[in-house]
VOKOL-557621 format. One record per residue: residue number from 0; residue in three letters; x, y, z of N, C-alpha, C, O in turn. Coordinates in pm, whole numbers, m for minus. Example, Ala and Ser with C-alpha at 12.3 -4.5 7.8 and 13.67 -1.06 7.14 Angstrom:
<recs>
(rec 0, "ala", (1319, m569, 780), (1230, m450, 780), (1320, m330, 780), (1424, m332, 846))
(rec 1, "ser", (1285, m225, 708), (1367, m106, 714), (1290, 3, 787), (1341, 114, 804))
</recs>
This chain:
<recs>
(rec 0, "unk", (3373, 4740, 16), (3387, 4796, m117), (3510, 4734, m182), (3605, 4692, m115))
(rec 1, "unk", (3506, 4730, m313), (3597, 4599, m382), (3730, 4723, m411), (3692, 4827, m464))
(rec 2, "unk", (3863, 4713, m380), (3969, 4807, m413), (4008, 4723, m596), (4074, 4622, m620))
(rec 3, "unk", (3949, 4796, m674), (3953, 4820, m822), (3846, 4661, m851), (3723, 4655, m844))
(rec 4, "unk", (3940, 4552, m883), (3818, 4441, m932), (3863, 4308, m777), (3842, 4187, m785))
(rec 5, "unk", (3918, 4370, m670), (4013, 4282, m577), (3840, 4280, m470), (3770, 4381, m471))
(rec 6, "unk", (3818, 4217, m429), (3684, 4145, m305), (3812, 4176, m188), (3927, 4136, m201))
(rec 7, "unk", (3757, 4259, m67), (3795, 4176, 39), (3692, 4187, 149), (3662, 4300, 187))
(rec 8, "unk", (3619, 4051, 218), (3542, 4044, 276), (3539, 3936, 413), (3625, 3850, 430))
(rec 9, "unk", (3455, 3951, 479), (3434, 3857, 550), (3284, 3835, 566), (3206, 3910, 507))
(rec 10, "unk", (3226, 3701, 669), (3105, 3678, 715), (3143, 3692, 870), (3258, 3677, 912))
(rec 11, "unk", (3021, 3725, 959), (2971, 3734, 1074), (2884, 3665, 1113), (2778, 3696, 1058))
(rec 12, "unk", (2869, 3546, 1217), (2703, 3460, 1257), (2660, 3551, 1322), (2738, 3610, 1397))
(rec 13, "unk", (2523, 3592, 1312), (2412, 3649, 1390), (2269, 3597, 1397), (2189, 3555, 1313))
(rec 14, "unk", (2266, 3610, 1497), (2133, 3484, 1592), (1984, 3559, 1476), (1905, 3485, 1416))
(rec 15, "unk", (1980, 3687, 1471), (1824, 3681, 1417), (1884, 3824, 1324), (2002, 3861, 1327))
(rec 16, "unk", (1776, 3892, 1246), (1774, 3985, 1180), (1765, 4103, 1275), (1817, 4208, 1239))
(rec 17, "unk", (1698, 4095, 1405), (1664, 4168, 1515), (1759, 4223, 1582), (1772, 4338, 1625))
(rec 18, "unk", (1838, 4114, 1589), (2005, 4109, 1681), (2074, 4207, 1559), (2159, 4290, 1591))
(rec 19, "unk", (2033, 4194, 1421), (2186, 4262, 1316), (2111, 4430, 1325), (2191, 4522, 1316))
(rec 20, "unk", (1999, 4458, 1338), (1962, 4573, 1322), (1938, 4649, 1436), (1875, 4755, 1438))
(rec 21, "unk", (1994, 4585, 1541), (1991, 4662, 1722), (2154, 4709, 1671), (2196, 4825, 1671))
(rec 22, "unk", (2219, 4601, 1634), (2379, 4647, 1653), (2407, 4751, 1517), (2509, 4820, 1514))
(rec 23, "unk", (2343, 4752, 1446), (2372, 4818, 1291), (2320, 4956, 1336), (2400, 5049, 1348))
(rec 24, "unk", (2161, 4975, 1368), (2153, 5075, 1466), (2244, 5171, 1514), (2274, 5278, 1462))
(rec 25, "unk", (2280, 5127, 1609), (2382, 5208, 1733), (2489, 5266, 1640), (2523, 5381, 1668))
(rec 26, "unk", (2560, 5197, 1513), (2666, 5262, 1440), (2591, 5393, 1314), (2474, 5406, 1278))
(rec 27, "unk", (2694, 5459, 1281), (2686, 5563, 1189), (2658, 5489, 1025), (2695, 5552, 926))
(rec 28, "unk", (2603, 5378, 1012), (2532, 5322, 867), (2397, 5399, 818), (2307, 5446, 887))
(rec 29, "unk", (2408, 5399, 716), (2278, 5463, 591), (2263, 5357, 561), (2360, 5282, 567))
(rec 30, "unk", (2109, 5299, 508), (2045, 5228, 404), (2113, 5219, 298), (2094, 5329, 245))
(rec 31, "unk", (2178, 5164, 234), (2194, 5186, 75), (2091, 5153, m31), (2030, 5235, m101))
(rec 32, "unk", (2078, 4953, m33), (2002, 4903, m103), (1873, 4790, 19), (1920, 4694, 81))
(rec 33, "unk", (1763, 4818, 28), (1675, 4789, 70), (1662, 4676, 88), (1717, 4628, m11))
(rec 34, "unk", (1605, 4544, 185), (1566, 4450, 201), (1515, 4408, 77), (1421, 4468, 26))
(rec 35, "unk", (1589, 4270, 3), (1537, 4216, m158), (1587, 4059, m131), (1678, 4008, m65))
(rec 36, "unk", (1475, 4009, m220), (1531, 3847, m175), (1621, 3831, m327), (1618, 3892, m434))
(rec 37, "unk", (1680, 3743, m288), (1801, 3692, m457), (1797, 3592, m446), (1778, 3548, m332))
(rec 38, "unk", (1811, 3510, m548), (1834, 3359, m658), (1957, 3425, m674), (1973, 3544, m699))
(rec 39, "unk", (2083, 3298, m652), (2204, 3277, m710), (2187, 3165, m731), (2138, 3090, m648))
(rec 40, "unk", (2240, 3115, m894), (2300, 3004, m937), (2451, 3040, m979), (2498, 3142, m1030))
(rec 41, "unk", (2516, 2907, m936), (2645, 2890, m934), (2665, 2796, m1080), (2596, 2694, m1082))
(rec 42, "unk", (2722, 2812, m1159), (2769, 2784, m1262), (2892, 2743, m1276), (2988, 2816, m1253))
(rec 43, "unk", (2905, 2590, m1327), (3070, 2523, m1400), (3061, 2454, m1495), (2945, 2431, m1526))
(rec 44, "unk", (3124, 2417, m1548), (3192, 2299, m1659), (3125, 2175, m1566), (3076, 2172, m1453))
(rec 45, "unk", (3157, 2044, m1701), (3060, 1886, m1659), (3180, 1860, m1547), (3141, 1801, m1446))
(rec 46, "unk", (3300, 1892, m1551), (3443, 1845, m1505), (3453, 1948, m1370), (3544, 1946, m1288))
(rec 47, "unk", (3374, 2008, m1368), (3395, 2082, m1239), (3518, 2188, m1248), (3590, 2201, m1149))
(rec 48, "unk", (3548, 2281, m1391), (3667, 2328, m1371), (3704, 2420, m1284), (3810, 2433, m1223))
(rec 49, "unk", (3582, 2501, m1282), (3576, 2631, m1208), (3608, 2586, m1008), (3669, 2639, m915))
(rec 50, "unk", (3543, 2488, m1024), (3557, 2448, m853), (3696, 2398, m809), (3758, 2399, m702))
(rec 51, "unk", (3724, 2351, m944), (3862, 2264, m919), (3981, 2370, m887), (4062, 2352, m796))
(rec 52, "unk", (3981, 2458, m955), (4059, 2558, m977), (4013, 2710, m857), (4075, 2816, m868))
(rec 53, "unk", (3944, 2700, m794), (3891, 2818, m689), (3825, 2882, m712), (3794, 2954, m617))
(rec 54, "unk", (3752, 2909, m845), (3664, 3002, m934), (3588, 2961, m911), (3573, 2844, m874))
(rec 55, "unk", (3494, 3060, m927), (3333, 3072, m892), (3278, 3154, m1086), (3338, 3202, m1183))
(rec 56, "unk", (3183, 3134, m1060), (3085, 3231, m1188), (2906, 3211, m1151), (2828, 3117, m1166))
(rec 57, "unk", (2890, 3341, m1100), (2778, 3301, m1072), (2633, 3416, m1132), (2650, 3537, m1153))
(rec 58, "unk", (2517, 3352, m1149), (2406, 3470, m1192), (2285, 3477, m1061), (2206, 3405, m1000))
(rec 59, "unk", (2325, 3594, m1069), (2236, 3662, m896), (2113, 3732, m988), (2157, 3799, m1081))
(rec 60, "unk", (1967, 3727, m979), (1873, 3780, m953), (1752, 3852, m857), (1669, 3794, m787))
(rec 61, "unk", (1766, 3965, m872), (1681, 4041, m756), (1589, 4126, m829), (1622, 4148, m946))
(rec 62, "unk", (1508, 4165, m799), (1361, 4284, m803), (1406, 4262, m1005), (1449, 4363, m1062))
(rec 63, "unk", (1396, 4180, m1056), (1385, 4196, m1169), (1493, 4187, m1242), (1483, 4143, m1356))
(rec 64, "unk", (1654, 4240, m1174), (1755, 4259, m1306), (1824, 4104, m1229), (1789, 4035, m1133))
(rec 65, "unk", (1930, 4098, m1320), (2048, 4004, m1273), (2165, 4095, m1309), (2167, 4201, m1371))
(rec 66, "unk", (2253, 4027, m1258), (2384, 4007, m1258), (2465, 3912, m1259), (2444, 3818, m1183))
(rec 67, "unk", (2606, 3911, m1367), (2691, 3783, m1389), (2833, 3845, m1308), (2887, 3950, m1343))
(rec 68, "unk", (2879, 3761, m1200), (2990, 3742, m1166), (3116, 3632, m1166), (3131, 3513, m1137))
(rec 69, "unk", (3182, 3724, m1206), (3321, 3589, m1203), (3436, 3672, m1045), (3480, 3781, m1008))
(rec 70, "unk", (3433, 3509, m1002), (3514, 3551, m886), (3662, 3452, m863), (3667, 3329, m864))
(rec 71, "unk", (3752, 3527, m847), (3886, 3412, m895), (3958, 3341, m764), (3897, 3340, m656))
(rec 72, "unk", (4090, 3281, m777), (4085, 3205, m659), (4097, 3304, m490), (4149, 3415, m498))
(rec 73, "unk", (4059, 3267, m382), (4069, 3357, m289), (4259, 3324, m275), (4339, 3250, m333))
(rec 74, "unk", (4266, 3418, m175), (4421, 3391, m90), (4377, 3377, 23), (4285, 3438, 79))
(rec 75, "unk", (4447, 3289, 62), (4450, 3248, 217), (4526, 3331, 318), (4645, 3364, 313))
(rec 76, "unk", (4415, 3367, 430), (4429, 3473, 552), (4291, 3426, 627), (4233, 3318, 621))
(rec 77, "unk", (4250, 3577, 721), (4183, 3564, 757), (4077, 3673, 703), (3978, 3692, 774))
(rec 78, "unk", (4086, 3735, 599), (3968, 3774, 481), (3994, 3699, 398), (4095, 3636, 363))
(rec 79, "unk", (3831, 3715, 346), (3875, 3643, 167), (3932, 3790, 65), (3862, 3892, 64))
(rec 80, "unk", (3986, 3787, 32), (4097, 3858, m65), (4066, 3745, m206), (4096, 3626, m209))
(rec 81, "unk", (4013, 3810, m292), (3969, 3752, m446), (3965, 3860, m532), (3955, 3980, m510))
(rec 82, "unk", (3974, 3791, m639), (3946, 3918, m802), (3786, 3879, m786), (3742, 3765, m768))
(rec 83, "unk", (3701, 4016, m799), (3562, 3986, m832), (3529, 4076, m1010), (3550, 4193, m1043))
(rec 84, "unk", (3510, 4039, m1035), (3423, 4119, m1192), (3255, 4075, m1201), (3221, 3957, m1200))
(rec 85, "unk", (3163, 4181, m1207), (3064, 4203, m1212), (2975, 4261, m1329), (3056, 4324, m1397))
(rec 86, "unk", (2869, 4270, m1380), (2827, 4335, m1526), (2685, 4300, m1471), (2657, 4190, m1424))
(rec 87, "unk", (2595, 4410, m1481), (2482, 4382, m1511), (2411, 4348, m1598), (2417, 4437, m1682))
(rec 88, "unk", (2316, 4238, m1644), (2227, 4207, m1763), (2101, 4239, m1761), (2069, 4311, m1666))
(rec 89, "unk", (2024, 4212, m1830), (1940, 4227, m1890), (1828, 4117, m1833), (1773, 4157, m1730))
(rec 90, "unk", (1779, 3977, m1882), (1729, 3840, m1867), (1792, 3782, m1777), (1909, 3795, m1811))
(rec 91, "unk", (1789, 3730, m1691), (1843, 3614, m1568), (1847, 3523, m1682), (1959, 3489, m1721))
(rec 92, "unk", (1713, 3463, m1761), (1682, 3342, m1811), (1790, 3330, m1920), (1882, 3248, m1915))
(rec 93, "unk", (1767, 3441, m2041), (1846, 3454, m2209), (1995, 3440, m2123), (2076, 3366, m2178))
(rec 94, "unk", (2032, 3492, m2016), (2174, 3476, m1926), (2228, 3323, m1932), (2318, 3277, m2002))
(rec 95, "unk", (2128, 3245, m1816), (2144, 3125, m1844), (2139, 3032, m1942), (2188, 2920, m1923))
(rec 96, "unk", (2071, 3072, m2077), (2070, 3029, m2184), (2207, 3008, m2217), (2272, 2903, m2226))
(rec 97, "unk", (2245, 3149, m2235), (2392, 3183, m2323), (2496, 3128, m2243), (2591, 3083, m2306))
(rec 98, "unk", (2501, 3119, m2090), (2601, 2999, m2006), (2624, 2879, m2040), (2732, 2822, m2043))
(rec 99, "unk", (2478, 2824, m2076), (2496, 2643, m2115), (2543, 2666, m2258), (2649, 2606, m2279))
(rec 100, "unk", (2490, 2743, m2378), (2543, 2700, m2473), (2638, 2738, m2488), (2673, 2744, m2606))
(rec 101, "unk", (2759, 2798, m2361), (2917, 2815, m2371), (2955, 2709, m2301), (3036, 2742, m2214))
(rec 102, "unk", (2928, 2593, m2303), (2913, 2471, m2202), (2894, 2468, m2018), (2903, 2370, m1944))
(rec 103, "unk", (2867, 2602, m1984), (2849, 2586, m1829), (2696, 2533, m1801), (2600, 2542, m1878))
(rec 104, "unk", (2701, 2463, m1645), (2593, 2454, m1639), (2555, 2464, m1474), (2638, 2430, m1390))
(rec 105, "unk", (2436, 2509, m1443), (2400, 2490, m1319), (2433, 2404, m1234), (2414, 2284, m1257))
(rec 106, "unk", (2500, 2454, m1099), (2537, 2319, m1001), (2509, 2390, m882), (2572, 2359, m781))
(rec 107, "unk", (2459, 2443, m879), (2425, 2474, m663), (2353, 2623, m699), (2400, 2726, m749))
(rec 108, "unk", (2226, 2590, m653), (2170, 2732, m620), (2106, 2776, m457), (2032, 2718, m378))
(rec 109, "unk", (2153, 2864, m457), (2123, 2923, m305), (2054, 3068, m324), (2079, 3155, m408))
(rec 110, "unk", (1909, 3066, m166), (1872, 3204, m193), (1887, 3291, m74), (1923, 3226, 24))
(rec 111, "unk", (1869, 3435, m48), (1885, 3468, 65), (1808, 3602, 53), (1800, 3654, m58))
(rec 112, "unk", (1752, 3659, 159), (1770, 3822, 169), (1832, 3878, 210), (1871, 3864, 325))
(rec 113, "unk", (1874, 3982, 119), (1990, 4095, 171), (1961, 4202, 142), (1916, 4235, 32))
(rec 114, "unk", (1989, 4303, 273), (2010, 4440, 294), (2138, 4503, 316), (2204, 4460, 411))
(rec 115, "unk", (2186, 4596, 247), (2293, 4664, 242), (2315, 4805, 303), (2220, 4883, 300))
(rec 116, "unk", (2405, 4836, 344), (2428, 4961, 454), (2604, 4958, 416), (2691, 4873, 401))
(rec 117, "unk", (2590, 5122, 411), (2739, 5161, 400), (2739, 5307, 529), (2648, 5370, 582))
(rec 118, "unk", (2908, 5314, 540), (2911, 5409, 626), (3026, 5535, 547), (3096, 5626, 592))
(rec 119, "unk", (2997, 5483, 410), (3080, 5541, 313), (3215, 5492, 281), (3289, 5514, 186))
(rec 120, "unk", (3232, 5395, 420), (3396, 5355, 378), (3395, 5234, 305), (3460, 5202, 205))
(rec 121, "unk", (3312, 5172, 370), (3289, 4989, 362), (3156, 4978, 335), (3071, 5067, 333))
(rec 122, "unk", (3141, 4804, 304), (2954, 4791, 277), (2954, 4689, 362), (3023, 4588, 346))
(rec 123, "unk", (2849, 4714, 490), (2763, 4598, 557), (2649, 4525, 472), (2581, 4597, 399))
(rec 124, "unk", (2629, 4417, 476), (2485, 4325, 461), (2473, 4246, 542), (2558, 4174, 594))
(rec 125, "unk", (2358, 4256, 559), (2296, 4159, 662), (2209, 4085, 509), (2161, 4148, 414))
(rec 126, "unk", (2214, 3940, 530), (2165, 3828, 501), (2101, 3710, 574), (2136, 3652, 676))
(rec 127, "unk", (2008, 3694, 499), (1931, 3618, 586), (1925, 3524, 467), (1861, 3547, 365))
(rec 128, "unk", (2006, 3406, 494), (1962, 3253, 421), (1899, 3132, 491), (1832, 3159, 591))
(rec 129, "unk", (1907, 3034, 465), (1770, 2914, 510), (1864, 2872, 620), (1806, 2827, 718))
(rec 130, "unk", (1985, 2876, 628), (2064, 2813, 732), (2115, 2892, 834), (2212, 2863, 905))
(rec 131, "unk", (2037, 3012, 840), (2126, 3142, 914), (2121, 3277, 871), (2115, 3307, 752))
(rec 132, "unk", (2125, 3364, 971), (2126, 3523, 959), (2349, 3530, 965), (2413, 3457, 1040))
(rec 133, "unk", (2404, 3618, 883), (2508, 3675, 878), (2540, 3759, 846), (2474, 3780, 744))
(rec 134, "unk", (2632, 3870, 869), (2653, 4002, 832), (2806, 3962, 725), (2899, 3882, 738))
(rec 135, "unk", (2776, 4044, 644), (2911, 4043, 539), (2990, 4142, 549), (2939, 4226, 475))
(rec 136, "unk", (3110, 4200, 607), (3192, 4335, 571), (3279, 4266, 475), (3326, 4153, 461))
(rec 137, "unk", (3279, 4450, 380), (3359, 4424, 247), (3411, 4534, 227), (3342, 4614, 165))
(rec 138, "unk", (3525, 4571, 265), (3594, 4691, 257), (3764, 4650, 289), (3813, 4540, 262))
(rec 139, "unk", (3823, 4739, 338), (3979, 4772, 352), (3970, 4669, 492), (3876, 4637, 564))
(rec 140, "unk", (4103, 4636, 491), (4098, 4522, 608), (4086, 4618, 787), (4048, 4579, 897))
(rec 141, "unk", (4116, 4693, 760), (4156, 4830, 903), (4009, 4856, 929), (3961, 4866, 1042))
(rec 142, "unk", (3938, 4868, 812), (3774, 4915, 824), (3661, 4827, 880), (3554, 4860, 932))
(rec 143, "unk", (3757, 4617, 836), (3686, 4543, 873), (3667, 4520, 1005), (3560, 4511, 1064))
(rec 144, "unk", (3807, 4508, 1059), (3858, 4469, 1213), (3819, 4588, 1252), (3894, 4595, 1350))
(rec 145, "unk", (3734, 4733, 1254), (3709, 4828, 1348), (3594, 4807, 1353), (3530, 4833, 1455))
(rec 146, "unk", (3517, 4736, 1198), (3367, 4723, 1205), (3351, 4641, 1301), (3286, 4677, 1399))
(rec 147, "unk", (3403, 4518, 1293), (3390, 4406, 1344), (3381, 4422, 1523), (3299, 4377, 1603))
(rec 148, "unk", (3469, 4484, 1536), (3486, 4510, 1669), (3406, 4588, 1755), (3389, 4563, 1874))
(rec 149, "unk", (3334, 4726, 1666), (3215, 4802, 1705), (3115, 4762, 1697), (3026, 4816, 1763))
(rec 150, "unk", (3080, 4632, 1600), (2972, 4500, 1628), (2979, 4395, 1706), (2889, 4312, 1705))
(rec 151, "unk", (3103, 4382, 1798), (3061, 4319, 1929), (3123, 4159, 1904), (3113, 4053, 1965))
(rec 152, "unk", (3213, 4216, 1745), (3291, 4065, 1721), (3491, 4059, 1708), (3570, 4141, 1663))
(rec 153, "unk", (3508, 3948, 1758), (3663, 3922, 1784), (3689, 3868, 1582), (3621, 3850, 1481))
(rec 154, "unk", (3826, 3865, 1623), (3875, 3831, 1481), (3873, 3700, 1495), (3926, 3651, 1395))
(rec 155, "unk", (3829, 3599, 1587), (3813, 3461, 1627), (3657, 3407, 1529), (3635, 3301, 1470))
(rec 156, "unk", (3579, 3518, 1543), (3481, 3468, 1456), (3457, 3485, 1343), (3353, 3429, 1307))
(rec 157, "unk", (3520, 3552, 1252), (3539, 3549, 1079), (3523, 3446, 1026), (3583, 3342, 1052))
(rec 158, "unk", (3431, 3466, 934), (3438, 3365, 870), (3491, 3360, 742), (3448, 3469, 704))
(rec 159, "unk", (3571, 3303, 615), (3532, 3352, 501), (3503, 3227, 395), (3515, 3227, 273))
(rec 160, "unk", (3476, 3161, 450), (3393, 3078, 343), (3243, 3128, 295), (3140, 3176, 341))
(rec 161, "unk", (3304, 3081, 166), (3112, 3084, 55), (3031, 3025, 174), (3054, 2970, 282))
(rec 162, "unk", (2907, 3068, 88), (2769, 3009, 145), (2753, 2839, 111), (2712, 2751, 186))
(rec 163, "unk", (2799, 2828, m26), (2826, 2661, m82), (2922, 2624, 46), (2886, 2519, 99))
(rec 164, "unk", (3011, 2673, 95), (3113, 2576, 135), (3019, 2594, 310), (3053, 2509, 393))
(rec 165, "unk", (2936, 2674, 346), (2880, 2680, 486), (2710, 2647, 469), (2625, 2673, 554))
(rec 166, "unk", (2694, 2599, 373), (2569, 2487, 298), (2662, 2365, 339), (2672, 2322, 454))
(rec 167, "unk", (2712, 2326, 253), (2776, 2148, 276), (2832, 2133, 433), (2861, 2015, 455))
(rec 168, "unk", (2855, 2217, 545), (2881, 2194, 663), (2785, 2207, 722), (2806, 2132, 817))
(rec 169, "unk", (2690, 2251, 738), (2549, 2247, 756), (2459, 2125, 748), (2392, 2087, 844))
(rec 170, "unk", (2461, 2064, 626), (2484, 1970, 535), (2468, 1807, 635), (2382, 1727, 669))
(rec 171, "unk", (2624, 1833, 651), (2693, 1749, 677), (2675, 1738, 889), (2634, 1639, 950))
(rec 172, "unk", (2709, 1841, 937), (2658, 1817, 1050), (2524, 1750, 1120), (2511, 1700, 1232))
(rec 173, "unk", (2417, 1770, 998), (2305, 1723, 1012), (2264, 1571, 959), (2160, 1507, 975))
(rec 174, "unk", (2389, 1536, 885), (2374, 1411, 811), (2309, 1389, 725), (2272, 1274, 701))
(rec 175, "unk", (2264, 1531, 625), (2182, 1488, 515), (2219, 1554, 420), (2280, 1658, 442))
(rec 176, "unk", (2189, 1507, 267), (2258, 1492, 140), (2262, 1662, 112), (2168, 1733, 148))
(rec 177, "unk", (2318, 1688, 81), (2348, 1862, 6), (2262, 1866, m109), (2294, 1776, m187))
(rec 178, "unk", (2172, 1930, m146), (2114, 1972, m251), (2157, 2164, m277), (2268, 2217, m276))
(rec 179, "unk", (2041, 2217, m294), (2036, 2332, m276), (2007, 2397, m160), (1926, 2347, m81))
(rec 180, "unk", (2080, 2534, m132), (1997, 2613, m28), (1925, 2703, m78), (1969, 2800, m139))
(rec 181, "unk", (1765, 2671, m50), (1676, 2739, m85), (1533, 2731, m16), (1457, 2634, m25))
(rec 182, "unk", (1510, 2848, 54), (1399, 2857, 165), (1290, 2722, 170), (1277, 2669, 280))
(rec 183, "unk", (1227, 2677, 74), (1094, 2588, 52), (1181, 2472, 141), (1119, 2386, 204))
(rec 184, "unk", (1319, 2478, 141), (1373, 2328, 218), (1381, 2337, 356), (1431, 2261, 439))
(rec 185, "unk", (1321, 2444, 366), (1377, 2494, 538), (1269, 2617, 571), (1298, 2736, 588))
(rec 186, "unk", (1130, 2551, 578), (1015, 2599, 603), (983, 2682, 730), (885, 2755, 741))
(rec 187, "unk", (1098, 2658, 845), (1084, 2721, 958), (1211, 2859, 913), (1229, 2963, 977))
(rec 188, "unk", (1272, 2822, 803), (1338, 3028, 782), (1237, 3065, 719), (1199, 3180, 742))
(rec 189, "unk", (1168, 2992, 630), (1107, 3077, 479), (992, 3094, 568), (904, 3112, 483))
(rec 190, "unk", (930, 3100, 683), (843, 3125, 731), (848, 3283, 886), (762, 3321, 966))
(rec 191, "unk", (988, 3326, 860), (1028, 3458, 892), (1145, 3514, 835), (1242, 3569, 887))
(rec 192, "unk", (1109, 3481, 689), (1155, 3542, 611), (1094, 3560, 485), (1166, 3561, 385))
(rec 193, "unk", (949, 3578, 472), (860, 3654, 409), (886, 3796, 395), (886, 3893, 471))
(rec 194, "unk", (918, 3765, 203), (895, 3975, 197), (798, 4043, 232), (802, 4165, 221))
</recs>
């Protein structure tokens, strides 16, 4: 959970969706928001300002609505610690319209499914993208390192890089060009990971 407009989060690797919901299970989590697949496009300037500078701005679509986020530079630790601001819209599309003709434009889109679970303090998701299943905690740092630890993980495995920045290592380990992450490229996720 974001303390006022401040993100602090991390990622978790987990082998299957099977493995996140045996261990999610066993803890005191509620359902919040239901298994939904999302379209994020990532949005900058021709100059790359937003990347250059640590900023993100991105439009997430799920079951119909979107959402526009601006996310500012992280601080360096071992959470990501960022300003996030969020607003729900209306159109994904009239959204992206009104981005380019403020000069932004599409540069990396990634999709995933995510399910959300809170235990009232913090919010778990489990995500499932084309390159991997991961769990996200996003709460108080005391809440993360107890989650983390009652899920069977050391503070050795945090991650907090974006999905862009664990796309291009992905990427790159495999030796092939970075485009988008998006299921149709990676036919053996999008093929157990049918809604």
């Amino acid at each position: 959970m974001s303390q006022g407009n401040v993100e602090t989060e991390i990622k978790l690797p987990i082998a299957s969706p099977e493995d996140a919901n045996r261990r999610i299970g066993a803890l005191a989590f509620r359902l919040k928001t239901p298994r939904a697949f999302e379209s994020n496009v990532l949005y900058d300037t021709a100059g790359g300002a937003l990347r250059g500078s640590g900023c993100l701005l991105r439009l997430r679509e799920s079951g119909g609505s979107a959402i526009l986020t601006y996310k500012g530079r992280g601080q360096a630790g071992k959470y990501k610690v960022r300003e996030e601001l969020e607003t729900p819209l209306g159109a994904a599309h009239s959204a992206s319209l009104i981005l380019q003709r403020l000069g932004y434009q599409p540069v990396f889109r990634y999709e995933k499914y995510r399910t959300e679970y809170t235990d009232g303090t913090g919010i778990l998701t489990l995500d499932e993208t084309p390159i991997g299943c991961y769990i996200e905690l996003e709460g108080d740092p005391q809440w993360i390192d107890e989650t983390a630890g009652k899920l069977g993980y050391h503070e050795r495995d945090y991650i907090t890089k974006s999905y862009g920045a664990l796309y291009r290592s992905h990427c790159l380990e495999r030796q092939v060009p970075p485009t988008n992450m998006v299921f149709r490229d990676y036919p053996e996720a999008a093929a157990t990971n049918l809604p």
